[in-house]
C-alpha positions as a Markdown table, in Angstrom:
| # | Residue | x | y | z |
|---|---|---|---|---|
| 1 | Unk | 247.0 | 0.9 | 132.3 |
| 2 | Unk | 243.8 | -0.8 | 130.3 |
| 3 | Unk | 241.9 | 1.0 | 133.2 |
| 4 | Unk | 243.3 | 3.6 | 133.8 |
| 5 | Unk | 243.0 | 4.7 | 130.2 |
| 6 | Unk | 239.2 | 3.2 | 130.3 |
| 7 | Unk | 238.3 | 5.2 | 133.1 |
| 8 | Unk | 239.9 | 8.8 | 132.5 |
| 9 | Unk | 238.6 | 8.7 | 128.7 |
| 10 | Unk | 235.1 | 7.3 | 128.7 |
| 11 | Unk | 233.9 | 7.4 | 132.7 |
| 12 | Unk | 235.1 | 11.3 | 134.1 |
| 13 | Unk | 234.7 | 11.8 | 137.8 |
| 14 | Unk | 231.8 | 14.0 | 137.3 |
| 15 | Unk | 229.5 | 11.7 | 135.6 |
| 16 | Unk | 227.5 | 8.5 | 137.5 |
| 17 | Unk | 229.0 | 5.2 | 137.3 |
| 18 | Unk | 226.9 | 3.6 | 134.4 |
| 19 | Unk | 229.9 | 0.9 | 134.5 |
| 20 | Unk | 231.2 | -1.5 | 137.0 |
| 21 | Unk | 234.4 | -2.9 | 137.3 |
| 22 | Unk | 235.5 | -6.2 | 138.4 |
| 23 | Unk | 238.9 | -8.8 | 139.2 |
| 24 | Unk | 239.0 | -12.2 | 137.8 |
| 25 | Unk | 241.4 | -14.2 | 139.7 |
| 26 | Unk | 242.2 | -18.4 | 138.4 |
| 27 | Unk | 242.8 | -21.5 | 140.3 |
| 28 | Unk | 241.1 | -24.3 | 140.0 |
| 29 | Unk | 237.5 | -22.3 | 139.3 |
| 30 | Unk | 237.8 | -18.5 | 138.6 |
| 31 | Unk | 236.4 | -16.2 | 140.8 |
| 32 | Unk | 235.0 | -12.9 | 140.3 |
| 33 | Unk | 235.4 | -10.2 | 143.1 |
| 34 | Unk | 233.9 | -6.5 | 142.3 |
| 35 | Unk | 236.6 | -4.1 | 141.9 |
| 36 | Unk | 236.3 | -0.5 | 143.5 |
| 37 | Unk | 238.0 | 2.4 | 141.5 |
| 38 | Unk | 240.7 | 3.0 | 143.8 |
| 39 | Unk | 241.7 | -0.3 | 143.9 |
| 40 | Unk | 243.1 | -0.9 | 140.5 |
| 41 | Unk | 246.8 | -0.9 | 140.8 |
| 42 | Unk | 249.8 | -0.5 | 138.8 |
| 43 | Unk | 252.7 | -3.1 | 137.9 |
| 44 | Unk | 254.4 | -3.1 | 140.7 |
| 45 | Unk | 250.9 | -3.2 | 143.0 |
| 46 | Unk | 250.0 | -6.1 | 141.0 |
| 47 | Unk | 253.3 | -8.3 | 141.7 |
| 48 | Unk | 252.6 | -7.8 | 145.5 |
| 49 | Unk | 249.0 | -8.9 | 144.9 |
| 50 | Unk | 250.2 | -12.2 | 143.5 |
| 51 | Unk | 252.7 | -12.6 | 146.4 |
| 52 | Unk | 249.5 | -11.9 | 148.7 |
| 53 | Unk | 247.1 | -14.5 | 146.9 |
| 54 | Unk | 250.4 | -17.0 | 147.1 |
| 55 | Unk | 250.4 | -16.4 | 150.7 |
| 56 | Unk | 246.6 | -17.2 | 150.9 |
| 57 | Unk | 245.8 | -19.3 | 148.1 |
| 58 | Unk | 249.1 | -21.7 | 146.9 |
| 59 | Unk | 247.5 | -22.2 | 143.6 |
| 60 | Unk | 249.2 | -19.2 | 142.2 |
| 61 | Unk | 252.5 | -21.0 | 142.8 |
| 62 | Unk | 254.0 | -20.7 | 139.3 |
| 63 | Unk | 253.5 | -16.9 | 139.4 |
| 64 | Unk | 255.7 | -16.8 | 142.4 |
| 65 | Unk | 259.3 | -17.1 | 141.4 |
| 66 | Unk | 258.6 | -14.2 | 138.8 |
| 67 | Unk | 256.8 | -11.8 | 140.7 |
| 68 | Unk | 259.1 | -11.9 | 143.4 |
| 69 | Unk | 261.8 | -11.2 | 140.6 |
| 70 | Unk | 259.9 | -8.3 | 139.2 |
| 71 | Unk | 259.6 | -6.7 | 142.7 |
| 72 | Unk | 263.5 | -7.0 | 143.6 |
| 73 | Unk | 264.4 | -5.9 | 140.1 |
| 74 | Unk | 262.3 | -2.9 | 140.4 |
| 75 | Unk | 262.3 | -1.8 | 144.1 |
| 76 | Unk | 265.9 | -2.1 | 144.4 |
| 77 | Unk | 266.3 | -0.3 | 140.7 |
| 78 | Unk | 264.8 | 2.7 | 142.3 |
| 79 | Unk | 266.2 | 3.3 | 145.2 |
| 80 | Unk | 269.8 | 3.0 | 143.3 |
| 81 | Unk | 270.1 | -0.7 | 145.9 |
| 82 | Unk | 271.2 | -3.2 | 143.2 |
| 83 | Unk | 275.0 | -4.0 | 145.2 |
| 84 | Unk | 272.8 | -4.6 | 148.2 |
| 85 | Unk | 270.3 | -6.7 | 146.9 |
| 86 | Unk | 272.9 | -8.9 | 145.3 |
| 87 | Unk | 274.8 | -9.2 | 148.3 |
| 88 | Unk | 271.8 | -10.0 | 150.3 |
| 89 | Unk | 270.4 | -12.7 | 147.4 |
| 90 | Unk | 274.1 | -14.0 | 147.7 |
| 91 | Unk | 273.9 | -14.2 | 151.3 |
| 92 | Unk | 270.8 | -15.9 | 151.7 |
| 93 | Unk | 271.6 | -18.6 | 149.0 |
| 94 | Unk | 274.7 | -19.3 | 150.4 |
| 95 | Unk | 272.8 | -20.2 | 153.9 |
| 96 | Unk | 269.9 | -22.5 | 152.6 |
| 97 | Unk | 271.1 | -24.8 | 150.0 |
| 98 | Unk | 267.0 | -25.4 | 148.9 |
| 99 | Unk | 266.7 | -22.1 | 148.2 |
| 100 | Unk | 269.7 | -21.7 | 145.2 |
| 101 | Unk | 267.2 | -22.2 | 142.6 |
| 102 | Unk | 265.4 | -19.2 | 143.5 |
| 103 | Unk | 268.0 | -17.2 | 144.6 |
| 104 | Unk | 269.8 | -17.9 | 140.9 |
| 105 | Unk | 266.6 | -17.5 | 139.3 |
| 106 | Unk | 265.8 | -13.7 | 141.0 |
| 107 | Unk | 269.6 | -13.0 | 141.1 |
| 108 | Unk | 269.9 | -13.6 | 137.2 |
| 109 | Unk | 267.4 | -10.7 | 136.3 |
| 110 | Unk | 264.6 | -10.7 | 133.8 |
| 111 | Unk | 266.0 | -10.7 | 130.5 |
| 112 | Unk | 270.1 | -11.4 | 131.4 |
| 113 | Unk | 269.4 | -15.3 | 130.4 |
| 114 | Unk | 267.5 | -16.6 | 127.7 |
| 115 | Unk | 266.8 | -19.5 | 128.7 |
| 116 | Unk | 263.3 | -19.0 | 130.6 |
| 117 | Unk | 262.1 | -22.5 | 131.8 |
| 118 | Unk | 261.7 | -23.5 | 135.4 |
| 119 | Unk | 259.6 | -25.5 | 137.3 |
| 120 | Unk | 258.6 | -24.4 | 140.7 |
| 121 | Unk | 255.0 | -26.4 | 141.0 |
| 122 | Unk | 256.9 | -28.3 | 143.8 |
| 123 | Unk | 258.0 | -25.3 | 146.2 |
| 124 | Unk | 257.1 | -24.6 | 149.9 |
| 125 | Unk | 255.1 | -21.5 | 148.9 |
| 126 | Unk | 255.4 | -20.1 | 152.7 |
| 127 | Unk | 259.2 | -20.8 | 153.2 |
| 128 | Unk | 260.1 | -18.7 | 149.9 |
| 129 | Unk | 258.0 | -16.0 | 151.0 |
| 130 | Unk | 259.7 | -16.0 | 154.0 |
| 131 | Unk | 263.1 | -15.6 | 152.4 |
| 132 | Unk | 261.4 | -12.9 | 150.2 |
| 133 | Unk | 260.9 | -10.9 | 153.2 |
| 134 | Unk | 264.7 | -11.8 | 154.5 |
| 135 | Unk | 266.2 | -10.4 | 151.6 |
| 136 | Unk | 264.2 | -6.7 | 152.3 |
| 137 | Unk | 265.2 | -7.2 | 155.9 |
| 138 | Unk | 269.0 | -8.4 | 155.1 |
| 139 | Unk | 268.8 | -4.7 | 152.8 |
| 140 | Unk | 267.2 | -3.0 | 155.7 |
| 141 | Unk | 263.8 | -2.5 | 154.1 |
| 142 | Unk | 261.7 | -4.5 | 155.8 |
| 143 | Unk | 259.1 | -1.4 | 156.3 |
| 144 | Unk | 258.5 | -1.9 | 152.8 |
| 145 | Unk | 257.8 | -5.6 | 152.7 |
| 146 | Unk | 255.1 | -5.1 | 155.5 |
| 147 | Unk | 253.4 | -2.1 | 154.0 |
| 148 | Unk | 253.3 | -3.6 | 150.5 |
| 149 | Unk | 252.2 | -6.8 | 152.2 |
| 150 | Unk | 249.6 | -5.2 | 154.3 |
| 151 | Unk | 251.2 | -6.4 | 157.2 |
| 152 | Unk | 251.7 | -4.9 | 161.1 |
| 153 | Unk | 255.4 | -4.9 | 161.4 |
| 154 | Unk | 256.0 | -7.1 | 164.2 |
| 155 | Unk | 257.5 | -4.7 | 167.4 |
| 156 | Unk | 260.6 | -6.4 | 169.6 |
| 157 | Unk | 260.6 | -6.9 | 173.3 |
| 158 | Unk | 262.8 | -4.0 | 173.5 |
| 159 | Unk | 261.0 | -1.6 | 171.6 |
| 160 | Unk | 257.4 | -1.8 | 174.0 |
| 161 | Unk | 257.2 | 0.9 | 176.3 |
């Protein structure tokens, strides 16, 4: 929003780019990548971004738990999904015993419990991704996990011609 608000009020399209914008990312040494206009993203953008730089970089790891929350919450909000999502986060917790704390963690919402503390330094960042991308397969929206993930959708045997 910061940005946005920036860039519409004090840098039109019309005028040169006196300005330059940048993202500052944190691990165990900050890095500074230059930042293009186009690729400043909203909320939901960003919680995909941090599921990206987990995938790449596990530093991130204590971000995880609570982006992949704020996704789920918000995709499934939208599309008017939240039985499915439930059943599917039911599902999957039910089948892979290491995976209940997550699963209770996303399942319980945002703001439904107020107790807030967990510890997740310990997690096998690629295996919870990969039951992220189960739960939008269980729902039977995969296409969104690869297009938010930047990912080829991987084609069956039976689908090549």
């Amino acid at each position: 929003f910061f940005f946005h608000e920036l860039l519409m009020l004090k840098a039109p399209s019309t005028r040169p780019t006196p300005y330059k914008l940048h993202r500052i990312t944190k691990s165990d040494y900050s890095q500074i990548k230059d930042l293009q206009r186009n690729e400043i993203q909203n909320d939901y953008q960003t919680y995909w971004q941090i599921i990206k730089d987990c995938s790449e970089n596990h530093n991130y790891v204590n971000m995880l738990p609570n982006a992949m929350r704020n996704i789920l919450e918000h995709y499934f909000t939208f599309i008017h999904k939240k039985d499915a999502l439930k059943q599917a986060l039911e599902e999957l917790g039910k089948s892979s015993s290491e995976f209940k704390p997550l699963f209770r963690y996303i399942n319980r919402e945002s703001h439904s419990d107020s107790i807030n503390i967990n510890d997740f330094e310990g997690i096998d960042v690629d295996k919870y991704i990969e039951k992220f991308k189960q739960v939008f397969e269980k729902t039977g929206y995969e296409e969104h996990y690869y297009q938010m993930m930047g990912l080829d959708r991987p084609v069956a045997p039976t689908e090549v011609a």
